[in-house]
CHARMM internal coordinates of N, CA and C (Angstrom, degrees):
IC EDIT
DIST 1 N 1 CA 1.4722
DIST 1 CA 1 C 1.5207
ANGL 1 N 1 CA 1 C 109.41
DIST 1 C 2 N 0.9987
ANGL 1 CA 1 C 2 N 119.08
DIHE 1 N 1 CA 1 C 2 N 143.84
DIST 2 N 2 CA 1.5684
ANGL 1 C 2 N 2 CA 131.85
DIHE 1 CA 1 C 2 N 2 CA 176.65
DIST 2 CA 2 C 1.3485
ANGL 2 N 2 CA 2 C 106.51
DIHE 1 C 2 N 2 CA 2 C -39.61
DIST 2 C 3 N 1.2930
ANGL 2 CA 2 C 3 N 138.10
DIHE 2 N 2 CA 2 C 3 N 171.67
DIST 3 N 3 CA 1.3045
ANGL 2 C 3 N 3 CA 147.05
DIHE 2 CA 2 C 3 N 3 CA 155.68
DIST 3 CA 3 C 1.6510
ANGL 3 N 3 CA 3 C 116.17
DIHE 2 C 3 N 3 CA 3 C -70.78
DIST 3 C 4 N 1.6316
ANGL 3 CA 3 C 4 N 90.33
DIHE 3 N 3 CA 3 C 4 N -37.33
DIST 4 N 4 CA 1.8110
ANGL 3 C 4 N 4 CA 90.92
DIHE 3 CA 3 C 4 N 4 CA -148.97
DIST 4 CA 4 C 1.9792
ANGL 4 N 4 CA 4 C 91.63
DIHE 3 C 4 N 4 CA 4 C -77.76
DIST 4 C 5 N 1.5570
ANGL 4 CA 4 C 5 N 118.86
DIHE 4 N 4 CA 4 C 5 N -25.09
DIST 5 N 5 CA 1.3404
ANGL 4 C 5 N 5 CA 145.79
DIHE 4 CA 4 C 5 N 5 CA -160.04
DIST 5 CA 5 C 2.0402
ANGL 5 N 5 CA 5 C 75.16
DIHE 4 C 5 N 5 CA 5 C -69.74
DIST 5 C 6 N 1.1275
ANGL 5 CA 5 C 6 N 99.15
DIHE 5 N 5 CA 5 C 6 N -83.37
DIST 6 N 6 CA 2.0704
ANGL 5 C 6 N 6 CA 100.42
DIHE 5 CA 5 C 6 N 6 CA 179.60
DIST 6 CA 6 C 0.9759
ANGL 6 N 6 CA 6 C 108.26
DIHE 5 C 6 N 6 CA 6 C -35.46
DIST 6 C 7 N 1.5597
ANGL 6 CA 6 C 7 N 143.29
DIHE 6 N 6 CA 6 C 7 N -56.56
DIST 7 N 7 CA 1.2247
ANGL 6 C 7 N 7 CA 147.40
DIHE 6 CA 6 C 7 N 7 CA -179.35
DIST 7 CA 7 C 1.4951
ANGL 7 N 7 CA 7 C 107.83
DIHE 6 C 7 N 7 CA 7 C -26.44
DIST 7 C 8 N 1.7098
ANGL 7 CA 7 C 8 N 100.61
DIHE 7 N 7 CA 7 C 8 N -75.10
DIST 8 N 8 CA 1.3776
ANGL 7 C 8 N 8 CA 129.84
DIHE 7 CA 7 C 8 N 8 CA 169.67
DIST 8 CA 8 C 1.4222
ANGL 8 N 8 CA 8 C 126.63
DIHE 7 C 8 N 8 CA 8 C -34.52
DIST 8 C 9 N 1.2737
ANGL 8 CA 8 C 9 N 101.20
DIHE 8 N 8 CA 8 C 9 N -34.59
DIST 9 N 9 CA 1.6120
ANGL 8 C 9 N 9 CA 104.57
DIHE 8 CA 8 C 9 N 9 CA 170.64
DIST 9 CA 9 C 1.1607
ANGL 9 N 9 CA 9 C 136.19
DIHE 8 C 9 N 9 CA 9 C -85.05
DIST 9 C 10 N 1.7641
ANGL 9 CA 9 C 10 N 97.96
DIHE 9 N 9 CA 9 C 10 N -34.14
DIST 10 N 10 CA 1.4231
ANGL 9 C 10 N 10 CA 122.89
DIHE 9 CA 9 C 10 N 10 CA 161.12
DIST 10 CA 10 C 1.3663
ANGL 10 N 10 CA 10 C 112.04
DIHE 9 C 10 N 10 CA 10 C -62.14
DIST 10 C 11 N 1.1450
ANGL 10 CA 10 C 11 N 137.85
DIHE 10 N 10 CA 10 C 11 N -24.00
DIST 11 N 11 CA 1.7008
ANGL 10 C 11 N 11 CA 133.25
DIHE 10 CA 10 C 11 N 11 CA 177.02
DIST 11 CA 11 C 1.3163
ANGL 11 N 11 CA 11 C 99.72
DIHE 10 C 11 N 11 CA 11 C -100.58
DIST 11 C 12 N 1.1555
ANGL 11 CA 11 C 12 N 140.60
DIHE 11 N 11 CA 11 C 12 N -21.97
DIST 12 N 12 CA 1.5935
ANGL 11 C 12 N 12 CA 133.20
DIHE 11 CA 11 C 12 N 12 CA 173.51
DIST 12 CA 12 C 1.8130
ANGL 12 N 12 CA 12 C 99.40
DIHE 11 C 12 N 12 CA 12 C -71.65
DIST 12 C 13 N 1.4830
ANGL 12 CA 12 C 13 N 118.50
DIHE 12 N 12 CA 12 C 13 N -56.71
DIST 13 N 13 CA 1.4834
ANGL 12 C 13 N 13 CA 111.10
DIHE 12 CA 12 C 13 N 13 CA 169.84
DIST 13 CA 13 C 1.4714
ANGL 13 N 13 CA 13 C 128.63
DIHE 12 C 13 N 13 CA 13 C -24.54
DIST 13 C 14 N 1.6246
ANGL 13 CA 13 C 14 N 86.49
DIHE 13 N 13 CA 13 C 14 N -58.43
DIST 14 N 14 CA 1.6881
ANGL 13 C 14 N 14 CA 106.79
DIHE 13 CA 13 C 14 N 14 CA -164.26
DIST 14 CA 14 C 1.7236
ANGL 14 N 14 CA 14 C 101.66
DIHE 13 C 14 N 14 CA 14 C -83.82
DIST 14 C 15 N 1.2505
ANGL 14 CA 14 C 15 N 122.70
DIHE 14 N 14 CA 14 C 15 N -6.38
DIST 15 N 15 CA 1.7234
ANGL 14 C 15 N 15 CA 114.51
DIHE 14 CA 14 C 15 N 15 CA 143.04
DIST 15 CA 15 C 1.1472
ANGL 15 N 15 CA 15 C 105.58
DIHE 14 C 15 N 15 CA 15 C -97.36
DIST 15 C 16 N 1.4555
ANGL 15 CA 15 C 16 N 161.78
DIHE 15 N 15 CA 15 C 16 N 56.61
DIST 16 N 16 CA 1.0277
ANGL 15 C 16 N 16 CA 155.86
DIHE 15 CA 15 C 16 N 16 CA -169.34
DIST 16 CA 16 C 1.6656
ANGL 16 N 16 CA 16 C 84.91
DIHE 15 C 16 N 16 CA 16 C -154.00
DIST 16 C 17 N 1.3927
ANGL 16 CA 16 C 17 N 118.14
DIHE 16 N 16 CA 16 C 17 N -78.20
DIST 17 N 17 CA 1.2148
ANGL 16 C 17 N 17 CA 118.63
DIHE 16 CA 16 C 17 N 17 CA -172.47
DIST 17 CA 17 C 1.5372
ANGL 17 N 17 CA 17 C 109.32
DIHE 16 C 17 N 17 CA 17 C -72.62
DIST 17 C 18 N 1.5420
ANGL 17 CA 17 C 18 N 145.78
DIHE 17 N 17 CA 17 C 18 N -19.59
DIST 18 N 18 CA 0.9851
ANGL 17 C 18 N 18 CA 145.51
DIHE 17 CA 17 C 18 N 18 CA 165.39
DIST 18 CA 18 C 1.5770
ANGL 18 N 18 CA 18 C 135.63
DIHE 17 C 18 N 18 CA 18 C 74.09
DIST 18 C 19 N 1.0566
ANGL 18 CA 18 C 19 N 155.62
DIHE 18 N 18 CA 18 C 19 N 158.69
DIST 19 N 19 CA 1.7959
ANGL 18 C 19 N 19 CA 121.79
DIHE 18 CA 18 C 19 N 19 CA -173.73
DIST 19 CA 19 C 1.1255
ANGL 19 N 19 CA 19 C 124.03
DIHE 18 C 19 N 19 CA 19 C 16.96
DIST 19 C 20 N 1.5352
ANGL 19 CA 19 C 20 N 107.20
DIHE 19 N 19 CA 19 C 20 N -79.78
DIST 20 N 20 CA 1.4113
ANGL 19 C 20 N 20 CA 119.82
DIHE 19 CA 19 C 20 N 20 CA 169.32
DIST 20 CA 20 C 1.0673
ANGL 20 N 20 CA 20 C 131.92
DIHE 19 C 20 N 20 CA 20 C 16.03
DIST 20 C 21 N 1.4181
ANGL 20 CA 20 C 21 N 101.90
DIHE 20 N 20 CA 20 C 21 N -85.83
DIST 21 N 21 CA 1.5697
ANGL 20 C 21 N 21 CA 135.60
DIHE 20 CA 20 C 21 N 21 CA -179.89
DIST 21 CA 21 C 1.6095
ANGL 21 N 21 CA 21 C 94.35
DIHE 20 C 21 N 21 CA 21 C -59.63
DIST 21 C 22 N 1.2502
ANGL 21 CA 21 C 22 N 137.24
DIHE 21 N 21 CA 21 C 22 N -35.33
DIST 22 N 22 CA 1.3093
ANGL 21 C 22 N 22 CA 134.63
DIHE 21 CA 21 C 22 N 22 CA -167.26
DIST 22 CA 22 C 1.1034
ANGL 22 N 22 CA 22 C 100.06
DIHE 21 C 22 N 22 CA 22 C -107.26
END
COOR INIT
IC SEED 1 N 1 CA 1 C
IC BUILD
């Protein structure tokens, strides 16, 4: 899979999960 596609998922997570995750 692409990088930028992981990227993308990884920043949809991390608004998904929110602080949290951070």
């Amino acid at each position: 899979m692409p990088s930028a596609f992981l990227r993308r998922a990884a920043l949809t997570a991390a608004v998904l999960a929110g602080p949290v995750g951070w």
